[in-house]
C-alpha positions in Angstrom: -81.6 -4.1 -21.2 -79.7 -2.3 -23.9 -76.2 -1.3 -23.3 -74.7 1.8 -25.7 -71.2 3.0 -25.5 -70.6 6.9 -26.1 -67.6 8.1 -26.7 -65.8 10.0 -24.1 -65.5 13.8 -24.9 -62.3 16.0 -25.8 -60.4 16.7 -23.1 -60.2 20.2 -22.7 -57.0 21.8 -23.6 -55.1 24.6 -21.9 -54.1 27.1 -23.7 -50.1 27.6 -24.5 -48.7 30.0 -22.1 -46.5 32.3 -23.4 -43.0 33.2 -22.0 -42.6 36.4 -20.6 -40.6 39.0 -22.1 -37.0 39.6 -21.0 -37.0 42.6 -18.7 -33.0 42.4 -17.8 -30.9 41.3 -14.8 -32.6 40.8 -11.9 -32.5 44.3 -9.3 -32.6 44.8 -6.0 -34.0 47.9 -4.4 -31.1 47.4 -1.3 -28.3 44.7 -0.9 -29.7 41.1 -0.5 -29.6 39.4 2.7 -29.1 36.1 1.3 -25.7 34.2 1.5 -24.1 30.9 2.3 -25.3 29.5 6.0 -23.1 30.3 9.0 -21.1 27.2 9.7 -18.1 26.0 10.7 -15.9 23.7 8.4 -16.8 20.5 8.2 -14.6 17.5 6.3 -16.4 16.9 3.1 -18.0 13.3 4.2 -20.3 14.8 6.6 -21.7 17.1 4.0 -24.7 15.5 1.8 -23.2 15.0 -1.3 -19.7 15.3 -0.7 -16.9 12.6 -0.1 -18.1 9.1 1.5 -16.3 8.0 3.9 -14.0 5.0 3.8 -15.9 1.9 5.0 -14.1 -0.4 8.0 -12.6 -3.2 5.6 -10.8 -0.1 3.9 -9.6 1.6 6.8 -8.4 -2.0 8.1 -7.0 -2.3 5.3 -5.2 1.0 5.5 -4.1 0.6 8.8 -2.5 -2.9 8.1 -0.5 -1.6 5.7 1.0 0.6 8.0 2.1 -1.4 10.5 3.6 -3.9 8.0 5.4 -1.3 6.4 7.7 -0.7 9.8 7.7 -4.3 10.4 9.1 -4.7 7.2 11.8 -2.0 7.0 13.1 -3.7 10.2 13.0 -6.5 8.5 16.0 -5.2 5.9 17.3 -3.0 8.5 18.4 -6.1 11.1 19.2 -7.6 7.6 21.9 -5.4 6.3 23.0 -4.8 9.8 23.3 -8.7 10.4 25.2 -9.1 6.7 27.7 -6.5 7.4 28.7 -8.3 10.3 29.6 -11.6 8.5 31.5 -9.8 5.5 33.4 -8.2 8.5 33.8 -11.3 9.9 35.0 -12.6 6.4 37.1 -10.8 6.4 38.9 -11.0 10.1 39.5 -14.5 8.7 40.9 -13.6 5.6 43.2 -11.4 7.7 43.7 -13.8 10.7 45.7 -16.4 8.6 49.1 -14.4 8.6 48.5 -12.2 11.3 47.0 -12.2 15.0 43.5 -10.2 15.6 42.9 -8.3 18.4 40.5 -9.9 21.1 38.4 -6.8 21.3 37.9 -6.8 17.7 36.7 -10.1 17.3 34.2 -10.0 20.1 32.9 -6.8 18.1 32.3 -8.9 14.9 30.8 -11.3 16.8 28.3 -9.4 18.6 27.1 -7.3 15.5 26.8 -10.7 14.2 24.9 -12.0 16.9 23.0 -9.0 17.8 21.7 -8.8 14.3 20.6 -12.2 13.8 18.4 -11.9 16.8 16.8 -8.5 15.7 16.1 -10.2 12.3 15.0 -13.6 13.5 12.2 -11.3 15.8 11.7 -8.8 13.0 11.3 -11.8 10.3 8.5 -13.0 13.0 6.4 -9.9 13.5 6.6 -8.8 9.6 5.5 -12.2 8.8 2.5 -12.3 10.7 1.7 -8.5 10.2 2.3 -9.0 6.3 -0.2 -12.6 6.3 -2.7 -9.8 8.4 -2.4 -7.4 5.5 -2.8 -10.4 2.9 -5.8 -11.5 3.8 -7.2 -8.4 4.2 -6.4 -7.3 1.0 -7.7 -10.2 -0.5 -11.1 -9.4 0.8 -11.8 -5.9 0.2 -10.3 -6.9 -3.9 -13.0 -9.5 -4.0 -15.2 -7.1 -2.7 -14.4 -4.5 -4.7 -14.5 -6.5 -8.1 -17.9 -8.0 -7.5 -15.9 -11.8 -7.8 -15.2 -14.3 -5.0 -11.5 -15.4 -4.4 -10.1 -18.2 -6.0 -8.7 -19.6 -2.6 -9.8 -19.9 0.5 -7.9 -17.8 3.3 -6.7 -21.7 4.9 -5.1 -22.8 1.9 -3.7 -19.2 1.1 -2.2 -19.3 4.6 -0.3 -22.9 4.2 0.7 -21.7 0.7 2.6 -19.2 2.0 4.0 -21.0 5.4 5.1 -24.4 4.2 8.4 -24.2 3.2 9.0 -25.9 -0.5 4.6 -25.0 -1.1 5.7 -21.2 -1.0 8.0 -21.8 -3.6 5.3 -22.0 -6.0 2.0 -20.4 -4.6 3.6 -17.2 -3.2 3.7 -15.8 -6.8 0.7 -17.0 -8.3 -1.3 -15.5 -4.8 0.0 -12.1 -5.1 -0.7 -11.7 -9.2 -4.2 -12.5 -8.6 -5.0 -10.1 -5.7 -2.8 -7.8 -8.0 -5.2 -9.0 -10.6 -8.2 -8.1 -9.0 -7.1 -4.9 -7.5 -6.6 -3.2 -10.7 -10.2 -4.6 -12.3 -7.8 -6.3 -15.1 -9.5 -8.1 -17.9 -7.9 -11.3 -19.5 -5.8 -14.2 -18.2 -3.7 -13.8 -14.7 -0.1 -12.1 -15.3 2.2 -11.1 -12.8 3.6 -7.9 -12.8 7.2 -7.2 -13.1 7.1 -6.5 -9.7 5.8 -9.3 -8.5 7.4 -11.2 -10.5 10.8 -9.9 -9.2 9.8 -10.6 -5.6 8.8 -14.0 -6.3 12.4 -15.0 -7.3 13.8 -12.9 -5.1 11.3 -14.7 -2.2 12.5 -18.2 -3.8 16.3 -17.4 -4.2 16.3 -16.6 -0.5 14.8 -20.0 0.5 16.8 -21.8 -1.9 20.1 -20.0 -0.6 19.0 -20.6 3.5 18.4 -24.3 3.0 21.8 -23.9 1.5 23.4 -22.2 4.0 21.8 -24.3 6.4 23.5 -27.6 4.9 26.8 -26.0 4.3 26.8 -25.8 8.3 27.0 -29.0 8.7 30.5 -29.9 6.9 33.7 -29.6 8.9 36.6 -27.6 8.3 38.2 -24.0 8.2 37.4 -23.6 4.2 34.1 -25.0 5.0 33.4 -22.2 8.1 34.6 -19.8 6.1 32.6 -20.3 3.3 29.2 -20.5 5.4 30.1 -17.1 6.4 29.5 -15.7 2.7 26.2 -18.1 2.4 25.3 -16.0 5.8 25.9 -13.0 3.9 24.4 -14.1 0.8 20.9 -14.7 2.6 20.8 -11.7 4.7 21.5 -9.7 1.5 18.6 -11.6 0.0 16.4 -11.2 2.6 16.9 -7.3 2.3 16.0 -7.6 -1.0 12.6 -9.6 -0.2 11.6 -7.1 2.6 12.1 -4.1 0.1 10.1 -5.8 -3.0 7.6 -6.8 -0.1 7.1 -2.7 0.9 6.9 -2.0 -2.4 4.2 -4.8 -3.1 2.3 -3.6 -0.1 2.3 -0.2 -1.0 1.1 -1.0 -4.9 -1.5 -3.0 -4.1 -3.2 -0.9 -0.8 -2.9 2.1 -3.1 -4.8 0.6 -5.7 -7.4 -0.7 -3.0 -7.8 2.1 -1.0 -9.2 5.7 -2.0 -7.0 9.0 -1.9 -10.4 10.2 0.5 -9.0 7.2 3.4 -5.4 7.9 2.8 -5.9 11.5 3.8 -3.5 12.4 0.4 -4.7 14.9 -2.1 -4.3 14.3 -5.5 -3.7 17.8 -6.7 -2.0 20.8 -5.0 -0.7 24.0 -6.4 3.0 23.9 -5.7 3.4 27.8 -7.3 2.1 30.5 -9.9 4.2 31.9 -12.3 4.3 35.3 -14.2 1.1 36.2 -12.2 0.7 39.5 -11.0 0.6 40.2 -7.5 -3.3 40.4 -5.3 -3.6 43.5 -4.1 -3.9 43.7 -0.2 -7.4 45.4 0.0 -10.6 44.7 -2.4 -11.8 48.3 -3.7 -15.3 49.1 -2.3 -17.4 52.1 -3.2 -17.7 54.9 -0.5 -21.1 54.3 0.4 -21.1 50.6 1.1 -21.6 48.1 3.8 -19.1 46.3 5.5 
């Protein structure tokens, strides 16, 4: 047997087609009938190709944030409220050496005093836990975000931030690398000035309670008197903490979570200038349909 191979032939080749000629706009012997379908509104993440919607860690997220913002605001409110009640008492003492205080007055000082050290021990409680809720979360949807995997687990995170003389030094460097990670920043770990702020603030406060705490033990009048303004001195300072802490929540949930699951628009008109006025009634021709 002899085998031969034969080329294959030419494929055959269509000819070129040529464009048609430009006749002009398209006409319409009557009005079209076509249009935009007949529905209702619909949000834009239940149209194809508009908005997604949020997924659950975001809107978890999201709603953590906003119950550890109010937990936090009550957080400085029993604060200042518990402060201004030792300056006044401060200063009931500072009158009370050369004159005599009514009774009535010093069982106001020491119920504002008393009523607002319970309100911000409870407070100081529920933000806690609400604010440790909000951390973790965070922490999460960053890593999830950024493609990485955190560089502590949620157990040591947690005893970082409880334990009194640990927190000292791992409450900063936890909250610049969520920070870290929520923004998608390149290089080496920084804190922001933000953080940075509330980590001394956070440490000052501890450093001035154990303070405070020790002062109560000497014995005296100067001595009393004196814890009053370290009483003072930490409530102020725990204001201060629960503010920075909003603040901290707030950059780092707005940095996590889209404007789509905040249900904030990015852009609005606020007002047109020097525009003339629409007129009240499009112009139609005689003839047409309605």
């Amino acid at each position: 047997m002899e085998w031969v191979a034969t080329p294959p032939g030419e494929p055959q080749r269509r000819p070129p087609r040529r464009p048609a000629a430009y006749t002009g706009p398209p006409a319409y012997r009557f009005p079209p009938r076509w249009g935009f379908p007949r529905l209702v509104w619909r949000p834009a993440r239940q149209v194809p190709g508009g908005i997604a919607a949020p997924d659950r860690s975001a809107r978890t997220l999201l709603r953590s944030a906003r119950i550890t913002g109010p937990a936090l605001l009550a957080v400085a409110v029993s604060g200042g409220l518990a402060a201004g009640g030792e300056l006044f008492r401060y200063v009931l003492l500072v009158i009370g050496r050369t004159a005599t205080l009514p009774g009535a007055l010093v069982a106001a000082s020491d119920s504002l005093v008393l009523s607002g050290s319970i309100l911000g021990l409870f407070a100081w409680l529920f933000a806690t836990a609400f604010a440790l809720r909000w951390l973790l979360v965070a922490r999460g949807v960053a890593a999830g975000l950024a493609g990485v995997r955190p560089a502590r687990p949620d157990w040591a995170v947690l005893l970082g931030m409880l334990l009194p003389v640990l927190n000292l030094f791992l409450t900063g460097p936890v909250l610049a690398e969520l920070e870290h990670t929520a923004h998608h920043a390149a290089g080496r770990v920084r804190p922001s000035r933000l953080v940075l702020a509330f980590w001394v603030v956070f440490a000052a406060d501890e450093v001035v309670a154990v303070i405070t705490i020790l002062w109560r033990l000497r014995t005296g009048i100067q001595a009393q008197a004196d814890g009053v303004l370290w009483h003072a001195a930490t409530d102020l300072l725990a204001v201060a903490v629960a503010v920075l802490a909003m603040r901290v929540v707030d950059g780092v949930t707005g940095a996590l979570v889209s404007p789509a699951a905040t249900g904030l628009r990015g852009l609005r008109v606020v007002g047109v200038a020097d525009a003339p006025a629409p007129a009240l009634r499009p112009a139609r021709p005689a003839g047409s349909r309605r």
